[in-house]
C-alpha positions in Angstrom: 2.1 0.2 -5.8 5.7 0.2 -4.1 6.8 -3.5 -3.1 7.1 -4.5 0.0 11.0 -5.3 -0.5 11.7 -1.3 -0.8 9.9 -1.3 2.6 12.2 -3.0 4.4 15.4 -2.1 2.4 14.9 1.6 3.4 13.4 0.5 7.0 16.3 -1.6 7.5 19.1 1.3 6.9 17.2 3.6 9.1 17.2 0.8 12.1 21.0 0.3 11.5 21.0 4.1 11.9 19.3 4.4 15.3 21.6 1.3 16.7 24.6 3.4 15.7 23.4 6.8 16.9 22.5 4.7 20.5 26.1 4.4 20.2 27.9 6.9 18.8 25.3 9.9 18.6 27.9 12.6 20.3 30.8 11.8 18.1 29.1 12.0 15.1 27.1 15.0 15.6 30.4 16.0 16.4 32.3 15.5 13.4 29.8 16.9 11.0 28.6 20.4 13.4 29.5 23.4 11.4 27.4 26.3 13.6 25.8 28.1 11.4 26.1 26.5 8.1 23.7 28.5 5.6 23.1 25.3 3.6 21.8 23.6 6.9 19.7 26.6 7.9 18.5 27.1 4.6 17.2 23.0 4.2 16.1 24.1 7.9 14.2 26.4 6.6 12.6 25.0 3.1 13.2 21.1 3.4 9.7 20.1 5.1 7.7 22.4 2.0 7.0 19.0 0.4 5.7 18.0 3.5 3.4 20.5 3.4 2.5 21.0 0.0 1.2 18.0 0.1 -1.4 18.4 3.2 -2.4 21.7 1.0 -2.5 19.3 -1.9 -4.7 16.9 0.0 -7.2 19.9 1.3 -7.6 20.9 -2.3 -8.4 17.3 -3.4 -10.9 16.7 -1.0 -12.4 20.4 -0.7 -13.2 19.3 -4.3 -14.3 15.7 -4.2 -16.6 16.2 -1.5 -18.2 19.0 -3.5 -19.0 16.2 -6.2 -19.7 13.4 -3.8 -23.9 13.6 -3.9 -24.5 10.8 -1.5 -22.5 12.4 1.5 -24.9 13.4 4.1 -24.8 17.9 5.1 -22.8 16.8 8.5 -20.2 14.8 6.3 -19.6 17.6 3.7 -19.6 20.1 6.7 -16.9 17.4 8.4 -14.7 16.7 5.0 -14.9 20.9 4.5 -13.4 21.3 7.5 -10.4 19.1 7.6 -9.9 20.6 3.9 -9.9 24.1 5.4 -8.1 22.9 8.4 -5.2 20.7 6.2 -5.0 24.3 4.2 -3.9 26.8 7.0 -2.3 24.5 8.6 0.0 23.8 6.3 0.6 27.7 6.0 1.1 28.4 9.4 3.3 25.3 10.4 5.5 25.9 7.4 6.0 29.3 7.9 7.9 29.0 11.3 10.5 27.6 10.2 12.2 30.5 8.5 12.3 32.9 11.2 12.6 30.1 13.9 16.2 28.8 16.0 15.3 25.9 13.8 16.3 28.4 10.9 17.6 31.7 10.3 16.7 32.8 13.7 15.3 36.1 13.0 11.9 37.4 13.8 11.8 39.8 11.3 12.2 36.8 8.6 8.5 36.0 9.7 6.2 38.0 6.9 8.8 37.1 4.2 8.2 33.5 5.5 4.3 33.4 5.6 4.2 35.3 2.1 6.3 32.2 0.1 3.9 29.9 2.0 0.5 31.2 1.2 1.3 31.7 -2.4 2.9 28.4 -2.7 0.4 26.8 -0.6 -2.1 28.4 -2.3 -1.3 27.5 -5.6 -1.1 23.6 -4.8 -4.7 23.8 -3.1 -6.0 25.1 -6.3 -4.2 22.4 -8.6 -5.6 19.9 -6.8 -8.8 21.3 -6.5 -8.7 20.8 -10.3 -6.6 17.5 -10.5 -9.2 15.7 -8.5 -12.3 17.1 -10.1 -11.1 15.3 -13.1 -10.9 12.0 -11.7 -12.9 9.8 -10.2 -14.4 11.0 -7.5 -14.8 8.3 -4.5 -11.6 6.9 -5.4 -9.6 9.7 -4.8 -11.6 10.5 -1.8 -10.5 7.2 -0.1 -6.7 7.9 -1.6 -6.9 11.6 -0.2 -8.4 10.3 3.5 -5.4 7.3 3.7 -3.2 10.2 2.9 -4.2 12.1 5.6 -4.7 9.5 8.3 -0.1 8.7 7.2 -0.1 12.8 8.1 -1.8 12.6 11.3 -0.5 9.5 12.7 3.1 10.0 11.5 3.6 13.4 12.4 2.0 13.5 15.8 4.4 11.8 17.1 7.3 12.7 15.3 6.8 16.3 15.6 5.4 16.7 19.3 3.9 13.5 21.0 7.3 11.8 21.8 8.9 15.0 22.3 6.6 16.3 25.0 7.6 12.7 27.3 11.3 12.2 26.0 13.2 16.1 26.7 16.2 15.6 24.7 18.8 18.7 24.6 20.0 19.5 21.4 23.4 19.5 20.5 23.7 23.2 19.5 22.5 23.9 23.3 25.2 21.0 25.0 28.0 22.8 22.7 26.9 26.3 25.3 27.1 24.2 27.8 30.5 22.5 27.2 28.9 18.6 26.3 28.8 18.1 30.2 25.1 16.9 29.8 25.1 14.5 27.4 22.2 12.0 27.1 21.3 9.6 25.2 17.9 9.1 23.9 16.5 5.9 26.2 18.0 8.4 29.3 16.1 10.4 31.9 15.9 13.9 30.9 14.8 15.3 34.8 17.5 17.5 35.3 16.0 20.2 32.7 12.5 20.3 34.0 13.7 24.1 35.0 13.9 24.9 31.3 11.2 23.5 30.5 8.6 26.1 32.4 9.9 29.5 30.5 13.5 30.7 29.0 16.5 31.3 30.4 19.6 33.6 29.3 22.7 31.1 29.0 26.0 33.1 27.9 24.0 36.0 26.0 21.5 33.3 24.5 18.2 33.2 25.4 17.0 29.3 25.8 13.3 27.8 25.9 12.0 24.5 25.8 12.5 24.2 21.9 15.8 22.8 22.5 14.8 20.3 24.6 12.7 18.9 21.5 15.6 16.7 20.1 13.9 13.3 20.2 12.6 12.1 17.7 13.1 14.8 14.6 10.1 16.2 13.1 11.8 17.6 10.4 12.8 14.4 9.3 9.6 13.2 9.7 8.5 15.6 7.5 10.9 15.3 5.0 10.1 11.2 4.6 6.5 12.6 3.8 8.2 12.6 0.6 8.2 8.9 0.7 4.5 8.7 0.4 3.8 12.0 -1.5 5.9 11.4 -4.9 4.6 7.5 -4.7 0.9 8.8 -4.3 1.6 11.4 -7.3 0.7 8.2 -10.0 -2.6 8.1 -8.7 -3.1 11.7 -9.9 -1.4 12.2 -12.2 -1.5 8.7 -15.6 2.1 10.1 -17.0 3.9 9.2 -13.8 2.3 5.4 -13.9 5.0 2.6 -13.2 7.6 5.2 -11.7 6.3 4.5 -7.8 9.5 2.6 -7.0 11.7 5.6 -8.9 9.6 7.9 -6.9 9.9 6.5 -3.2 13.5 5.9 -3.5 13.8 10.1 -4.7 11.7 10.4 -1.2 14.5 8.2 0.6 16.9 10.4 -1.1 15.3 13.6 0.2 14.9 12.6 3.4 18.7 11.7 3.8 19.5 15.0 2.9 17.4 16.5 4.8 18.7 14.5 7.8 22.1 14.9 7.4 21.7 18.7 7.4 19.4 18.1 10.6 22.8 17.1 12.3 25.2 19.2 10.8 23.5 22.1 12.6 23.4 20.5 16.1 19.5 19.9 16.3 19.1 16.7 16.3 21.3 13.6 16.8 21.4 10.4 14.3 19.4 8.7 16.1 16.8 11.3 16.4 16.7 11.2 13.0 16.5 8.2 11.6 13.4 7.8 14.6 11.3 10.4 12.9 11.6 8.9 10.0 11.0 6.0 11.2 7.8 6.5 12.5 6.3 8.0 9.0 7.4 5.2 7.2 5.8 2.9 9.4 2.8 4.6 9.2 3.0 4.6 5.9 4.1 1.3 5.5 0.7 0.0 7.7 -1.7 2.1 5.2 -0.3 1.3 2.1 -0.8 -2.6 2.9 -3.8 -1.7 4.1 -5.0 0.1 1.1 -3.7 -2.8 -1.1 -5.0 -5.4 0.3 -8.6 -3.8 0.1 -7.5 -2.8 -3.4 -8.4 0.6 -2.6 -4.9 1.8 -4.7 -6.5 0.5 -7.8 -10.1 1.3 -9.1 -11.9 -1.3 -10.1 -13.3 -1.8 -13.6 -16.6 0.0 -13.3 -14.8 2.8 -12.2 -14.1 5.7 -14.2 -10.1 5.8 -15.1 -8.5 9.0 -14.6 -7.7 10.9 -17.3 -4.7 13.6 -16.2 
């Protein structure tokens, strides 16, 4: 279990980071733009696949504890089947846009390359954990696996298009075409793009759609602090990794910030956007992980079989 003091360290230096973006978002995204940069496109491109290895990681796990779980009525196993199937493509097909996307390489033809690295990745984690958790204890990890995906659902929803869909921040790679004469920041009315927002639009040669009004808050940092509950979560898999959760969420924090920084350096998202999404994951998590702790669900109890990984 991660103590509650690593909580608010890293909750604390994202804070500090949204009260400096509401202050100095443009200048920073400013200094650190390089349009472009392949190492920015390329994190772009590949730094939410922890993300969503671990949704395929959690419909393997419970595709194969609900098999074993006897006492589950048909409409619950049909239910549990389903968000297993549904967590699997899912992570495939939300994945695999980012490659070919303006959020990446921005090429179309990018797109079956793409979806190939993602099934076969994807794939292979639904099948580990479809063994993993058959080895375990059964109930256990099927309350760890539904917490899991409760953090995925209610962080990422409104990291990744809840917020977006009320608050239509331009990006800054789309106010550097247009000469950073429409500067907003986040808490500001966006009303004079509801134009773009209805189709796409050819500004200097490039074509524009609503995607870059989707600045606020980052989902791809949202994504990326995924990792901040994933690696953590790994020690109830997996016995070896036991006593390493604090190691593990600070490699998350790590990850995140990297992620992040190269969310900036690309113009598509402003500190402040950033340091949001995160935000909101961790606080999800944050909630379940008390939560789960306090009902010692994170720890079977002594009747319960001990995994053996």
């Amino acid at each position: 279990m991660i103590k509650k003091r690593h909580f608010v360290i890293v909750i604390s230096l994202l804070l500090i980071g949204v009260v400096m973006g509401s202050f100095f978002d443009l200048q920073i995204t400013a200094g650190l733009f390089a349009k472009n940069d392949f190492t920015g496109l390329l994190f772009s491109s590949f730094g939410t696949y922890p993300c969503y290895m671990g949704m395929a990681f959690i419909g393997g796990g419970l595709f194969s504890t609900t098999i074993k779980r006897k006492e589950l009525p048909w409409w619950g196993k049909l239910f549990c089947f389903f968000l297993s199937a549904l967590a699997y493509v899912l992570s495939i097909v939300i994945a695999a846009k980012d490659l070919p996307s303006v959020n990446g390489f921005n090429n179309p033809k990018l797109a079956p390359i793409s979806y190939t690295i993602c099934a076969l990745l994807f794939s292979a984690t639904f099948v580990l954990a479809f063994y993993v958790c058959k080895k375990g204890n059964v109930k256990y990890l099927w309350n760890i696996l539904l917490i899991m995906a409760m953090v995925y659902i209610l962080g990422m929803l409104p990291a990744s298009y809840a917020i977006k869909l009320v608050i239509h921040r331009p990006r800054y790679r789309f106010l550097v075409r247009e000469g950073l004469t429409e500067f907003h920041n986040w808490w500001e009315s966006q009303s004079n793009y509801k134009d773009f927002l209805d189709g796409s639009y050819v500004v200097d040669g490039h074509v524009i759609t609503k995607e870059e009004f989707k600045s606020f808050p980052s989902g791809h940092s949202g994504a990326a602090a995924i990792l901040m509950m994933l690696l953590p979560s790994l020690t109830l898999f997996f016995e070896k990794l036991k006593g390493k959760e604090t190691l593990l969420f600070y490699t998350g924090f790590v990850w995140t910030l990297i992620n992040m920084f190269f969310r900036l350096r690309v113009g598509a998202h402003f500190l402040s956007d950033t340091c949001v999404g995160s935000l909101i994951v961790l606080g999800v998590f944050f909630v379940f992980h008390e939560f789960a702790k306090s009902k010692n669900i994170l720890t079977p109890s002594q009747k319960q079989e001990q995994l053996n990984i």
